[in-house]
N, C-alpha and C positions, 0 to 999 in steps of 0.2 A: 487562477488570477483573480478570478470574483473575488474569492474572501481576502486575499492580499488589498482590493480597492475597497473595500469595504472597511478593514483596519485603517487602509489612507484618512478614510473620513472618518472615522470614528477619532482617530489622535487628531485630527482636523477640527472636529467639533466639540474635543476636551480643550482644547489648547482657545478656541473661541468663545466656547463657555466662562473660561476664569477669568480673559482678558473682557470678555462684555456681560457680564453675570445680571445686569441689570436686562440685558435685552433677553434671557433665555428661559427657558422651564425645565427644572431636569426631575426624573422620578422612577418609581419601583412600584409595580404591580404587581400582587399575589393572592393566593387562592390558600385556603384552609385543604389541608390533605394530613389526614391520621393525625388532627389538633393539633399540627403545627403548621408555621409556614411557608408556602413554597413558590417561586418566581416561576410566572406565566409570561411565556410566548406569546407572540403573534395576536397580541389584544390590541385592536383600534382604537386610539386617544385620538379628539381631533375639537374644537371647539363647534358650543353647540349652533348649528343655521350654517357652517361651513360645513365645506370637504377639504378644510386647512386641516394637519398633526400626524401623526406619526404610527407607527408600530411599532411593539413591544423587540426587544431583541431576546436571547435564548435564555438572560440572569432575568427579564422582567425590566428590564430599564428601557428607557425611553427618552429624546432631547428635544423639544420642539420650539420654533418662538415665538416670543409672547409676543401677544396680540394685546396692545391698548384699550383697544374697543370693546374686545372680550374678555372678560373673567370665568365664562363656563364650559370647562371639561366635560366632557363625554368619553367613557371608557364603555366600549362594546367588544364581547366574545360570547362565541358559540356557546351554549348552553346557560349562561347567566345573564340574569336581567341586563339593559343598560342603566352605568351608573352615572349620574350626572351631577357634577361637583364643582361649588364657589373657590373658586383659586385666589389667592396671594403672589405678588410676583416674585417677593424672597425668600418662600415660603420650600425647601423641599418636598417633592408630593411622595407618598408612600401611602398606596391604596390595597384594600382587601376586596377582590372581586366578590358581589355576593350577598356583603357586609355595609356598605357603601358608605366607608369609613375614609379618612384620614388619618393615620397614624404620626404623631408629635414624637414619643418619644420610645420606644423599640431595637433592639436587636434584631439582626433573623442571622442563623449561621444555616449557610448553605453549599453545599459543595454536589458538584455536577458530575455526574456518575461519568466512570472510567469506562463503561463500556454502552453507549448510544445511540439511538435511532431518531429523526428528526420528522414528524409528521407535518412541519411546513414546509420545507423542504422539496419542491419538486421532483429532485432527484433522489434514486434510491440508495442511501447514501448510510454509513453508519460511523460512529466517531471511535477510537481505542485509544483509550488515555494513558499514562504513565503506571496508573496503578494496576491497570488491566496487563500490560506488556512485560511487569514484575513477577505475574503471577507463576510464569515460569522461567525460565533459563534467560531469554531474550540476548544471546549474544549481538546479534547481530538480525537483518533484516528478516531475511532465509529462516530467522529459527522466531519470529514473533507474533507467527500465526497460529500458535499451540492450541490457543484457546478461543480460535477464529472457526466454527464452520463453515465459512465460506471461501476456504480459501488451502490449497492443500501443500505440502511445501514436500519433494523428493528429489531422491540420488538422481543426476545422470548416469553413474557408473558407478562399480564398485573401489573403484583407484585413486581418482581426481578427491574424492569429497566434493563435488561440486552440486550444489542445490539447486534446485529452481522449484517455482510457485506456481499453480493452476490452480485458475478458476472458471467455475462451469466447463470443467473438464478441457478447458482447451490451455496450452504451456504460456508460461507468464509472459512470453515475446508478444502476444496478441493484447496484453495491459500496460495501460500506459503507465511508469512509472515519472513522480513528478514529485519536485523538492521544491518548497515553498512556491508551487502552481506554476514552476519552470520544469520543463522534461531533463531527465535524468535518466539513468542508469536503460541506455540503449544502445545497439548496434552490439561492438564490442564488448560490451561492458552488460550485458543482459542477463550473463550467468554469475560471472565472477563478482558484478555490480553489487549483488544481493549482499555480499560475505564485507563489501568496503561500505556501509552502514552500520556503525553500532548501536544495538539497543541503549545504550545509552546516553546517546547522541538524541535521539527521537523524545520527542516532546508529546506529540499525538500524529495518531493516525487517522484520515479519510479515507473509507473504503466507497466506491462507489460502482455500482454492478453497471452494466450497460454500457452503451456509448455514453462519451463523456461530452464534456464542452467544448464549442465548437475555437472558445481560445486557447484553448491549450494548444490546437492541430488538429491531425488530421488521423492519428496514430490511437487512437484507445477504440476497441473493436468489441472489450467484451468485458470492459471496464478501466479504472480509472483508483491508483493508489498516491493518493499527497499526503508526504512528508514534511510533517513541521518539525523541525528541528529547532533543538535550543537556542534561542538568542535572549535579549537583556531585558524584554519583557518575561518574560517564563523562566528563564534557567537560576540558580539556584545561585548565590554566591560563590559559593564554594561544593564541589561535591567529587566524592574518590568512592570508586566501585572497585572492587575485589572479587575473584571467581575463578574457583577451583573445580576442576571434574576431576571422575576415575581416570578418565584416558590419559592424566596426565595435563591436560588442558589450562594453561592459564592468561587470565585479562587483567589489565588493569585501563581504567576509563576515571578521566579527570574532566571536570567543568568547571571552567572560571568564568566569572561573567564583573563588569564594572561598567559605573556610569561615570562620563568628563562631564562636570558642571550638567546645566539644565537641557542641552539639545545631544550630546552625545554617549555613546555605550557601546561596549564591546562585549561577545562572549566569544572564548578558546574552549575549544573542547580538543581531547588527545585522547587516543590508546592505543594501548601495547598489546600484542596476541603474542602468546606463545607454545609452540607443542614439539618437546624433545623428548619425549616418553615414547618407544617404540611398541605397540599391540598388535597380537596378530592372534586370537580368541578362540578361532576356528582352525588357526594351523596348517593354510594354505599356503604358507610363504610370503603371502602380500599381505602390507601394514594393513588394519583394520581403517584406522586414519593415518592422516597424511602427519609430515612434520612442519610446521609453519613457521614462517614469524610475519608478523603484518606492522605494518606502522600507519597509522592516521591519525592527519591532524586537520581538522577546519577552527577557519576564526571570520567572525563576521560584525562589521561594523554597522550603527544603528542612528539615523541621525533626526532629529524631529525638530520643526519650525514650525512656524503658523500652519505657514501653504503647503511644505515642501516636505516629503519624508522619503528617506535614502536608506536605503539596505545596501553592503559594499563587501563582500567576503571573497573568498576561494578555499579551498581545500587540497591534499595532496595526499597519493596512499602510494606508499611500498609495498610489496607482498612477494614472499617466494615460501614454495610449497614442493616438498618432497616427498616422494613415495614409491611403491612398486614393492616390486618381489626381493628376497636379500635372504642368501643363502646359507645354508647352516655355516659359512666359514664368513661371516656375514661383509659379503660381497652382493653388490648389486647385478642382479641378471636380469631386471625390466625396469630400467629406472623411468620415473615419471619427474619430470619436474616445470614448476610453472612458474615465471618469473612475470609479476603484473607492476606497472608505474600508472599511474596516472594525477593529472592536475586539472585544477578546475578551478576559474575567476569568473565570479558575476556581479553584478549591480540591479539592484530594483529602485527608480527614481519617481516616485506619484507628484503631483501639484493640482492642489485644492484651487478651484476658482472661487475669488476673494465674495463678489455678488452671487453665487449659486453654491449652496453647501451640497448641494450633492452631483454635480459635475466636477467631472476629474477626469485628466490623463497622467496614463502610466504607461513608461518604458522599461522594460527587461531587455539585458541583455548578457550573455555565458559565453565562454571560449571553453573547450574541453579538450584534453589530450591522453591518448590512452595508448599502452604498448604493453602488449601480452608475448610472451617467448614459451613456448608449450615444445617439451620432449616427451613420448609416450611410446616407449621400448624404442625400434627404429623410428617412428612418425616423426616427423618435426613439422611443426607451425610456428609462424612469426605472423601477427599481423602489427596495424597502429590504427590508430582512425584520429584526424583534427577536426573537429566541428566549432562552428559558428551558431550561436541566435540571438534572434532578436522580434522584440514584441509592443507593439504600438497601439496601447486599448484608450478610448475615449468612451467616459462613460456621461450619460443623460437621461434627466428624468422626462417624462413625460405626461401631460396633464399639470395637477391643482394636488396630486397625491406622488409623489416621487418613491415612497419607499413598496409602493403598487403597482408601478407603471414606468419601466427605465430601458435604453437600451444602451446597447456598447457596440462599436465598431472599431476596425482598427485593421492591422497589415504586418504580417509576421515574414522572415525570413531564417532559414533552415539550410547551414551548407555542413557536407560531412566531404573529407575527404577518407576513403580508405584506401590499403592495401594490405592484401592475403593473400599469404602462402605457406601450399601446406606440402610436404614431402611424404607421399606414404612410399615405405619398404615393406615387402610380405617378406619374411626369412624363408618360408617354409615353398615357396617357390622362384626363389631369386628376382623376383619381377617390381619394380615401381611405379610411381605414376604421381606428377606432378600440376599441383592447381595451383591458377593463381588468378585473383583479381582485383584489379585495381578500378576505382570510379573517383569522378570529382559528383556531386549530387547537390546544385541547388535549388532549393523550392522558395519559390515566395509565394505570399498567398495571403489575399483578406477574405475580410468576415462580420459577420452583423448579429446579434444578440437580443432580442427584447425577451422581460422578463415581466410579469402581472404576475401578483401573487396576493392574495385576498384571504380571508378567515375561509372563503369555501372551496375557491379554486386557486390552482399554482401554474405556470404554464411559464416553460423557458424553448423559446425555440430558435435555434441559428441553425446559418449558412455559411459554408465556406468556399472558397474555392480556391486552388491551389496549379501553379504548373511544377513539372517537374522537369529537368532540362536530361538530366539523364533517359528518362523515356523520351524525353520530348513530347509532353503533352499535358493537357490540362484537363481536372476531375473536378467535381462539385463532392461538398459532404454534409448533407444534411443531418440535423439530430434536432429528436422534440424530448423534450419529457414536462409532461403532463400531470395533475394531480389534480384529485376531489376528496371535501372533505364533507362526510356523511354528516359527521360531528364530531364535538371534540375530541372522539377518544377513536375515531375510524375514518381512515387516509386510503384509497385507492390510487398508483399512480401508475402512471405507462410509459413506456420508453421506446424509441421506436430511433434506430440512425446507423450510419454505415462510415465504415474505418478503413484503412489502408496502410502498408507497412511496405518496406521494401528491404527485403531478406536479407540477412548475413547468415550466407548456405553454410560457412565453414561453420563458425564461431558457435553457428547456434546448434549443431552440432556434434561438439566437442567427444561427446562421449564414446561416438563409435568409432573416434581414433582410439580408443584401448580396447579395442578387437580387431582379428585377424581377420576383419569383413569387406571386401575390394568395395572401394566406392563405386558406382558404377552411373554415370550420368548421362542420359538417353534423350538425346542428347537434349543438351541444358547448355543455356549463358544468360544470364541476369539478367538482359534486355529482352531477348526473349521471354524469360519468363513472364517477366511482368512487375509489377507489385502486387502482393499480396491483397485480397479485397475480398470485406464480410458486410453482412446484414446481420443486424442485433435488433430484434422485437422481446418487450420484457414488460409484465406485471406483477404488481406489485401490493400487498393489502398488509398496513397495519393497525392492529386494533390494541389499544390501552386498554386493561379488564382491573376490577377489583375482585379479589376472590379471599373469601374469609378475611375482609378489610384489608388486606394488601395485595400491595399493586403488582400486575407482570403485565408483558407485552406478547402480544403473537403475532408474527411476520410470516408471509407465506409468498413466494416469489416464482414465478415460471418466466425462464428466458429458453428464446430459440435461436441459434446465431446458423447462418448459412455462408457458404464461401461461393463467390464468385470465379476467383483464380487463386490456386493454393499452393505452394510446394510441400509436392508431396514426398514423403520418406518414409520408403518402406523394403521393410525387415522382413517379407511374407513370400519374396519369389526364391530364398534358398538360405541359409546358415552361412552361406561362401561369401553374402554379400550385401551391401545395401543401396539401395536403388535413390534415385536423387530423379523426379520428373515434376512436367507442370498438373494440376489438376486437369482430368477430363471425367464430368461426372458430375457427382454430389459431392458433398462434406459436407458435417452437419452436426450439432452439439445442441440438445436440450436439455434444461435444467430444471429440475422442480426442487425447493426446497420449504420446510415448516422448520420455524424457530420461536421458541418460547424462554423469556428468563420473567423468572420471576424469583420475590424478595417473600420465603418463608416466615420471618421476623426481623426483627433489626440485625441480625447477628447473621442470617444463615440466608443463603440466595443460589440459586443454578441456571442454568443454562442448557437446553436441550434444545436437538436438532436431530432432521433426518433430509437425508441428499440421496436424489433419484436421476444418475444421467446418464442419459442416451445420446454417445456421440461416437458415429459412424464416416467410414470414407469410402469410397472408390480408389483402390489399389487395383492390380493389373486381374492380381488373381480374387476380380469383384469388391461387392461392397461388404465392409467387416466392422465389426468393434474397433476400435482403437485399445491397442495393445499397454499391457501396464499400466491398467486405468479401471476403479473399481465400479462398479454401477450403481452398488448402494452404501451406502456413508449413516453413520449413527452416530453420534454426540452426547456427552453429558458431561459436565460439569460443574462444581458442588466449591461454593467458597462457605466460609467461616470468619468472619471479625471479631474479637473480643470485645469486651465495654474497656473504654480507655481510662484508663487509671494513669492517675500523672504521667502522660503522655509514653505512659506507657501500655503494650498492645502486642495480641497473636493475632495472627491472621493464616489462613492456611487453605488450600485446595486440592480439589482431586480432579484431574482430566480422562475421562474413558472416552476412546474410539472403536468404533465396529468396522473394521477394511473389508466389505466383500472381496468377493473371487475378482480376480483380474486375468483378461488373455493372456496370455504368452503367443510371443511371436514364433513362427516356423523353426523347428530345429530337425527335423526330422529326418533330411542329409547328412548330420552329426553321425559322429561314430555312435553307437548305441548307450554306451558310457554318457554321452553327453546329449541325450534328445531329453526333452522336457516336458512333461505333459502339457496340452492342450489350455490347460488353465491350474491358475495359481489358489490356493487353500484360503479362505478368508479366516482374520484372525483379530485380539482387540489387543490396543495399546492402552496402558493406564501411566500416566505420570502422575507427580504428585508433592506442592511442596508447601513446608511450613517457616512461616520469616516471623521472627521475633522483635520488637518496636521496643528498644531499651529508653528510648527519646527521644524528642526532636533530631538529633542529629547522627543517631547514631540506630542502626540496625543490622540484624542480621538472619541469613535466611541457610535453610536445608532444602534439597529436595531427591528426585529422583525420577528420571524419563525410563520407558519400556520398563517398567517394576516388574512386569512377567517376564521378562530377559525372552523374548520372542526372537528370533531370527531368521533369518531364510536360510536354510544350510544349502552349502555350496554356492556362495552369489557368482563365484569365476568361474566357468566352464574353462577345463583343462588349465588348472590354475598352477600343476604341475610342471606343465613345456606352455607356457607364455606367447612360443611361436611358434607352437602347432595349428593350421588350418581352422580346429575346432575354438581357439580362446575366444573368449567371449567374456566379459565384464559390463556389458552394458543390459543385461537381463534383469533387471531390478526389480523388485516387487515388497517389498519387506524389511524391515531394519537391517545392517550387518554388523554392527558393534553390538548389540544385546544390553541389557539394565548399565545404566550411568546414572552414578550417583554425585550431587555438585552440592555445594555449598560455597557463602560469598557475605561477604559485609558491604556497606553501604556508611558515606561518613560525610553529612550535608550540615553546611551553615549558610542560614538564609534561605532555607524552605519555603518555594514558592508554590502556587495553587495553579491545580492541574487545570 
């Protein structure tokens, strides 16, 4: 919600500027890097004898207003003299830190790297732009992490296709997902959620490790992913994606965007998924992949006045997906099928105060409906979930320096209603067992925000507190994140705050309805349990280095997250079965990672990483690894640019990963045929692709994921009798389709900057 109030004012203060251009100051600050120019950050302008003016934003721009009395600037940052400069009032300013110039008459072309780290930034936070989410397949949400190491994206099973994301070792339900700084993709909607975002929809990504802000809620425990999606500032006039794989696999993704006159715009984005190609590689009888077809479409309205700026959209997704086992007389003998709907309408309403440019309130508000239909051999689930929100932020400066010193308060409310139910049948001893549950859940809850952030220090700390009617009760959630800056090129920050979540046992789940594994709940009911509830401590160090006059960066981050009350699920007390209880004990996930990119030449740049995690539980039979989960993680990745010639260009990359060994949970009651060793093989994935720039409008790309065709042989235990005692499909560890090779065009008029 920050940077949503922060574009309020920003179109606030263009749309004020043009209509009173005599009262304002607008300008560009930059610094000399590799003899050319480059836009500086977070540089202090302010007139001299005051603490009146402004700081730089992320391009180097800057708006402050003119002061009568005064005509002299003062530009101050870390490492460079202060420069102190005779202004004009309708003069544009355009400064060289350093140099302590005025620049009249200049160019600068500057384009803002597709993959980023913010050292003003309090939070630990990194940007992934459009260019960066191309570099591979990017169908969809689930698959745009390729060339993220922090962020891991796997099977739940071998049947569903169904993905999900971890980071710092703990499952994506613990990260809050969030669409233009409104929560998204939750509850129901937490696995399947991932697959109804298209890569092509996505404009840029926020990653942010840690607990997150205290206005989003109450929900981000171990970090924090927002989604900006295309609208009528960014998205492209016109733009049509095309994308073919081996498995048969194809997309297509349209964006339209237009402006009505001077206050209104719209962008449509749509696509089509399609998979009727049937693969089965390994010769088990179950598809490799599923057979799909998905439909989405979002459209969102964009309205800009003086004071007032409206955001006004919804979106809607169909989806059905088939799969299972299909017999040499090709009849289904384990059908799997998932039938997903859901709809989504929201509004985002800011209002600029006419006498104070930088106080503003902003209201959000979303309705959401979702309905999943899941059959998995005998199993059947049905759930739905209707949710409500809504979010009331007022933001204030504070002091003689506003863009230094602000806070925001405000009062959110949160209603979900669900119901689930889920039918398990075991064949193999004629026995059932039926779940269900239903809740209404509403949270209201305020919250307060100050933010101080300076050339040496950054410091954001909120409070929320929340009741919840379904516990009936009320929790507090504090979060800080903290920063110092050594100097310009080295950022320390801390993070330190606690999250809460309230479980969807089935949904989140899913997978181990495609085994023959009795649920077995000891005993357990959602009120009882509780809400789930963690501790998140995290630091963070990044340093800017020159090395043989080009630039790289090195991030080094350790987080520890702890659970206070967990549901726990566990695979470890027999192969017959999987256990469903509340935490008694520890739980517990540390993270240590190093990451380095740097730029070889203009042409050539990588990206390396290595990930160290330690995250343990208390299960009945003691404390263990967490199963299916590697401990050490390796990264590298290698791009290439060409020099662009009439806008024309190659560009191309290689991704390598190293999977250490992972547990494997208990099979050892399995018939002998089917016990598993103790632990899984480590192994690397290489993908790899090259996109061809024939023009502005038009390109086209090759590539190839798992290029060593790596596979886990045998992902289905007794993949032969489906409803024998021993199947199992949810033992994952390792790709199960093996090398796919894709290729796809792109066809854009009105190319906009990332």
């Amino acid at each position: 919600m920050r940077s949503v109030l922060i574009i309020y004012l920003f179109c606030f203060l263009g749309a004020f500027t043009q209509e009173n251009k005599e009262e304002k100051l607008f300008g560009h600050v930059f610094e000399i890097e590799n003899d050319s120019l480059s836009p500086l950050p977070g540089v202090h302008v302010y007139y001299l004898g005051t603490t009146k003016g402004a700081i730089t934003d992320e391009k180097g721009v800057f708006n402050l207003d003119y002061d009568h009395s005064n005509n002299v600037l003062v530009f101050s940052f870390i490492g460079y003299q202060p420069d102190t400069l005779t202004i004009e009032l309708d003069q544009e300013i355009n400064v060289v830190m350093g140099e302590g110039k005025i620049l009249k008459d200049f160019e600068v072309e500057f384009k803002k790297g597709a993959y980023s780290f913010s050292k003003i930034d309090p939070r630990h936070a990194h940007i992934i732009g459009q260019d960066e989410l191309r570099k591979a397949a990017c169908c969809n949400l689930a698959e745009s992490f390729e060339t993220n190491p922090s962020i891991d994206a796997t099977f739940t099973d071998a049947v569903t296709g169904t993905k999900q994301i971890q980071m710092m070792g703990l499952s994506g339900k613990y990260v809050q997902m969030l669409s233009g700084n409104m929560p998204a993709i939750r509850g129901l909607s937490t696995l399947n959620g991932l697959k109804q975002i298209p890569g092509a929809f996505i404009h840029q990504l926020a990653v942010s490790k840690g607990a997150g802000s205290v206005l989003n809620g109450y929900e981000s425990m171990v970090g924090q992913i927002n989604m900006n999606l295309k609208q009528p500032e960014n998205a492209e006039k016109f733009h049509f994606n095309f994308y073919l794989n081996q498995g048969g696999r194809t997309e297509y993704n349209t964006v339209f965007s237009k402006e009505f006159g001077k206050r209104w715009a719209t962008t449509f984005l749509a696509h089509f998924e399609d998979q009727t190609k049937e693969n089965d590689r390994n010769n088990d009888g179950f598809l490799d992949n599923p057979l799909l077809n998905n439909y989405i479409i979002y459209n969102q309205w964009n309205f800009r006045s003086r004071f007032i700026h409206m955001e006004l959209g919804g979106s809607a997704v169909l989806s059905t997906m088939n799969s299972g086992k299909i017999n040499l007389h090709h009849q289904t003998e384990y059908p799997v099928n998932i039938e997903t709907g859901q709809a989504n309408i929201f509004s985002k309403i800011g209002y600029l105060f006419p006498d104070n440019d930088f106080k503003s309130l902003a209201l959000q508000l979303s309705a959401t409906y979702n309905q999943q239909n899941t059959t998995i051999g005998q199993t059947i689930y049905n759930g739905n979930q209707m949710s409500g929100y809504a979010n009331l932020i007022y933001q204030q400066e504070l002091g003689k320096n506003p863009e230094e010193n602000y806070f925001k308060i405000g009062a959110s409310c949160q209603i979900d209603s669900v119901n689930e139910n889920l039918n398990l049948s075991y064949f193999y001893d004629s026995t059932s067992n039926a779940i269900n549950f239903n809740w209404l859940e509403v949270v209201p809850g305020v919250f307060s925000e100050f933010t101080h952030n300076t050339e040496k220090w950054g410091i954001i700390a909120g409070l929320r507190g929340d009741y919840t009617t379904f516990y009936d009760k009320f929790f507090l959630t504090p979060r800080l994140h903290l920063r110092y800056s050594l100097n310009s090129e080295t950022a320390i920050k801390l993070m330190a705050g606690s999250g809460r979540k309230t479980p969807f046992m089935l949904m989140e789940n899913i997978g181990y309805m495609a085994t023959s594994r009795k649920w077995n709940f000891l005993p357990i009911n959602l009120q009882n349990l509780g809400q789930e509830y963690s501790f998140n401590l995290g630091l963070a160090l990044l340093k800017e280095f020159t090395l043989f006059n080009r630039d790289g960066t090195l991030t080094l981050d350790a987080y520890h997250t702890f659970f206070e009350n967990q549901l726990v699920v566990d695979l470890d007390q027999s192969a017959r079965q999987v256990d469903f209880y509340a935490l008694e004990g520890v739980s517990y996930s540390n993270s240590i990672q190093a990451e380095i990119n740097y730029k070889i030449n203009r042409r050539w740049e990588f990206r390396t990483a290595y990930r160290f995690l330690d995250v343990k539980k208390d299960y009945q039979s003691g404390l263990k690894e967490k199963p299916l989960l590697s401990k050490h993680r390796g990264f590298l990745n290698i791009s290439y640019s060409s020099r662009e010639r009439k806008d024309r260009q190659w560009k191309a990359d290689i991704t390598t990963q190293w999977i250490g060994s992972q547990r494997i949970p208990f099979t050892q009651d399995n018939e002998v045929a089917f016990q598993l060793p103790e632990r899984s093989e480590d192994y690397i994935m290489l993908s790899g692709q090259i996109t061809r720039i024939f023009s502005k409008r038009v390109e086209a790309y090759l590539g190839v994921e798992n290029a060593l065709n790596y596979r886990q042989t045998n992902p289905i235990l007794s993949s032969e009798n489906p409803y024998d005692d021993n199947f199992d499909s949810s033992l994952i560890w390792a790709p199960i389709f093996g090398r796919m090779v894709y290729a796809g065009f792109r066809f854009t008029i009105g190319q906009k900057e990332n």
